[in-house]
Phi, psi and omega in degrees: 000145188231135156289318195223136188244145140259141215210084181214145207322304205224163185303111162112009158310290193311302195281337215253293203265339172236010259246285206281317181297295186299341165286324197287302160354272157336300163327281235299322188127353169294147167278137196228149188225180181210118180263135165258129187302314207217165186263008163068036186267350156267048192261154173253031163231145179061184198267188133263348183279354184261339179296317211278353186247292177324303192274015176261334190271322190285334205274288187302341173273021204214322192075023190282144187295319191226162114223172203217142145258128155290314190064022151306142203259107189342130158089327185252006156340147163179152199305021210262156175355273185319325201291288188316323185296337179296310159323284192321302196301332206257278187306340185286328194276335183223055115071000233298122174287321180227156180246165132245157178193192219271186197275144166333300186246135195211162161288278230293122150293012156258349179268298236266338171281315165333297197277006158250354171261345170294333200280298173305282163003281173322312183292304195309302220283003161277347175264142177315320180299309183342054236288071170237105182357137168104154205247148193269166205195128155235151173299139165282314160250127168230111205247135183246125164298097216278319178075222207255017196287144194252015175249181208252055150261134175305117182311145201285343179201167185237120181284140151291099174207079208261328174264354168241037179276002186282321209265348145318320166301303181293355178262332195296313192277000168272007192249062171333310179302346186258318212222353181280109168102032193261107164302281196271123197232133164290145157110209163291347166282130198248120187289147185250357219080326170296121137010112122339341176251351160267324165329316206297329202286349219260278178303312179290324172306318172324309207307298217295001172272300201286006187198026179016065157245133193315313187203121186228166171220153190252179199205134171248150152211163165331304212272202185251164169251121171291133171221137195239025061308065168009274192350275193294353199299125190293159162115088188266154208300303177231000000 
């Protein structure tokens, strides 16, 4: 059983867009695990066999308990029948209490498809009937990774994760093939001339302002967030 799965499109999603929330995990003591959807085989730099060994290097520099590829297919993701039960089968096998995965809306059309066959997924795989491998489970939580989005919904919360933002870096560099001397950027990231690992440093540190803190990530969800102390509530106001 994983306390926390991220379920995201492509080998270097997880580390890019949630990377420091999923090391904070670890700290904490969760078990954290990362399904990657696809083996990154349109990628036009690298393999999918040198992505899948960067990310088995990222995976162990992260301290995550499992990580797994579905081997779906790069660039076609898309919500149907088949795709889902494969989703259905992998929670129902690591159990997740919370998932993450990518933002509604997205450039890549596999993330924004990623995040409604993840979304169903969650639900389908609570029910019995459902003809999928596996006895059925559903996550309790489902969180979406807002990342680098440049329109103006507010995140629904910001993680802190200012101690683990180093190691965050070093897990985003264990995909070389991808992101070393990269300029020109993909995904949700739009390039400015900076690195790609000062971009990164750049956009968190912002997050990491907005709640005073060195370095953060942000997260939407739907339902509202519960607090369950005023009192004690971190930010202060004025």
């Amino acid at each position: 059983m994983l306390h926390l799965l991220a379920t995201f499109a492509h080998p270097d999603d997880a580390e890019l867009l949630a990377g420091g929330t999923l090391i904070k995990a670890v700290d904490q003591g969760h078990r954290v695990g990362v399904l990657d959807l696809t083996r990154g085989e349109l990628g036009t730099r690298g393999t999918p066999e040198l992505r899948a060994r960067e990310a088995a290097a990222a995976a162990e520099l992260m301290g995550l308990a499992v990580r797994e590829s579905l081997g779906l297919p790069d660039g076609h993701l898309d919500n149907t029948d088949a795709m889902r039960r494969e989703v259905v089968a992998a929670i129902r096998r690591h159990r997740p209490r919370t998932v993450i995965t990518h933002y509604p809306v997205g450039r890549h059309p596999d993330h924004r498809r990623a995040s409604e066959l993840v979304r169903d997924a969650c639900f389908l795989s609570g029910l019995a009937n459902y003809p999928a491998e596996g006895e059925r489970h559903r996550p309790a939580k489902l969180l979406f990774a807002m990342g680098y989005r440049e329109d103006p919904v507010q995140p629904s919360f910001l993680v802190d994760t200012t101690a683990q933002f180093d190691r965050k870096l070093q897990a985003m560099r264990c995909f070389a093939s991808q992101w070393d001397d990269a300029t020109r950027q993909g995904g949700e990231l739009y390039p400015n001339g900076q690195s790609l690992f000062e971009l990164v440093r750049t956009q968190d540190a912002h997050a990491g302002s907005r709640i005073r803190t060195g370095y953060a990530e942000r997260f939407w969800t739907p339902e509202a967030v519960a607090v369950e102390d005023v009192v004690v509530m971190g930010v202060e106001s004025l």
